[in-house]
Every structure is written in structure tokens, then in C-alpha cells.
C-alpha positions as CSV (number, residue, x, y, z in Angstrom):
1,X,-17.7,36.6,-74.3
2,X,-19.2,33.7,-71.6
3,X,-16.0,33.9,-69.6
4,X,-16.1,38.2,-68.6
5,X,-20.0,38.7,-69.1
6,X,-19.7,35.7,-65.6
7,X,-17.0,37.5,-64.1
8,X,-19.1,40.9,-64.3
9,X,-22.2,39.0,-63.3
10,X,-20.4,37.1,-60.3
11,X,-18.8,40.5,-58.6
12,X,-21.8,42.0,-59.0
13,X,-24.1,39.7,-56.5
14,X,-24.0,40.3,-52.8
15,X,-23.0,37.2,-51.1
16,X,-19.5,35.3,-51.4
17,X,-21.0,32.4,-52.3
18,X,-23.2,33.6,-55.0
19,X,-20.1,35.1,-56.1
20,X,-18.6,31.9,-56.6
21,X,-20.8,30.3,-58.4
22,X,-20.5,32.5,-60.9
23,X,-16.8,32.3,-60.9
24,X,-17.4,28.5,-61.6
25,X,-19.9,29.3,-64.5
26,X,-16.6,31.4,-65.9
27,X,-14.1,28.7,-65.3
28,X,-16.4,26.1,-66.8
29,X,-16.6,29.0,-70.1
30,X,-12.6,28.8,-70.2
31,X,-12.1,25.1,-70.2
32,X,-14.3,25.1,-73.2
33,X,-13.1,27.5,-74.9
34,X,-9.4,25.7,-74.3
35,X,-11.2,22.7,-76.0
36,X,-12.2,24.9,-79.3
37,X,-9.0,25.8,-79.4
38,X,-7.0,22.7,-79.0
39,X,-9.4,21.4,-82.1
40,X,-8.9,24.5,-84.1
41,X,-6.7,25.8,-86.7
42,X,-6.7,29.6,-85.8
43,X,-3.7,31.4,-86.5
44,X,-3.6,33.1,-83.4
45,X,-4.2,29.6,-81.7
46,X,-1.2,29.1,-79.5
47,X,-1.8,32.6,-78.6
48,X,-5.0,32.5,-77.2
49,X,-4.5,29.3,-74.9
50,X,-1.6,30.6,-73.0
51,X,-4.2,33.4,-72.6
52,X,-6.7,31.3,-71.7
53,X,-4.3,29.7,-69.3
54,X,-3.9,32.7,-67.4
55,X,-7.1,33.4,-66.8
56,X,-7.9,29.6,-66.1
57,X,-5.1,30.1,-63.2
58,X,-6.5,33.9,-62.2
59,X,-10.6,32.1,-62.1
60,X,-8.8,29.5,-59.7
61,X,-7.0,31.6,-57.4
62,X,-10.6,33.5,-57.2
63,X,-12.4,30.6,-56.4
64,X,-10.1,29.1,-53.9
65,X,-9.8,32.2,-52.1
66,X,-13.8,32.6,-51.9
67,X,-13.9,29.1,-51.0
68,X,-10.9,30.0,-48.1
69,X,-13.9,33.1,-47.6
70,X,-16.9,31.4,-46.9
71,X,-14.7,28.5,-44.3
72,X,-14.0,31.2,-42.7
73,X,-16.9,33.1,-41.8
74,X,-18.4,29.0,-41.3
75,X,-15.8,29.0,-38.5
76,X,-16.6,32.6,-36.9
77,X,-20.1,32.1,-36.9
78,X,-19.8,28.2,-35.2
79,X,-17.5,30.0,-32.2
């Protein structure tokens, strides 16, 4: 429930990098969850960490592009 309820909280603040952080918090919720899994005999195990690497690659692709975001504006303000 940590990795949406950050997602939600993330796209709901004003600023880019605000936004970000959050999107951290949320990647930082998926790797441990990946760990809980990797230790875990759940039947739907395999399942649920080619899930969670999805949305580990989705939280990075995210990230990177709020990171490409905030460079940008950095580089539009300095001109």
C-alpha cells in the first residue's frame, strides 16, 4: 500500500521537485517490498516480482524524467 498511497501523494504537490521526492519514497517502498518477496514463500511470489519489476522500471522512468525536468528549467532560468 506504501508504493501507490506515495505515488498519489507525490502528483498531488505542486512543485517538480517535491514531486520527486515522493516518487523516491515509492521506489524505496518497491525495493523493499522485492526483498519480502525474494525471502518469502507466497504462492503468487514469482508473480508479484515481475510486478514489482514493472513498476520499479515505470518509478524510474518517472524520476529520471523529473530529474531531466527540474535541469531543465535550472538551465532556462540561468540564461
Amino acid at each position: 500500500a506504501s508504493i501507490p498511497a506515495n505515488i498519489a501523494e507525490g502528483y498531488s504537490r505542486g512543485t517538480t521537485p517535491e514531486r520527486r521526492k515522493f516518487l523516491e519514497y515509492a521506489l524505496g517502498s518497491a525495493r523493499e517490498c522485492v526483498v519480502w518477496y525474494e525471502t518469502s514463500e507466497h504462492p503468487d511470489r514469482a508473480e508479484r516480482l515481475e510486478r514489482l519489476t514493472s513498476i520499479r522500471r515505470l518509478l524510474l522512468t518517472m524520476i529520471r524524467t523529473a530529474r531531466a525536468s527540474v535541469k531543465a528549467d535550472q538551465m532556462r532560468f540561468q540564461k
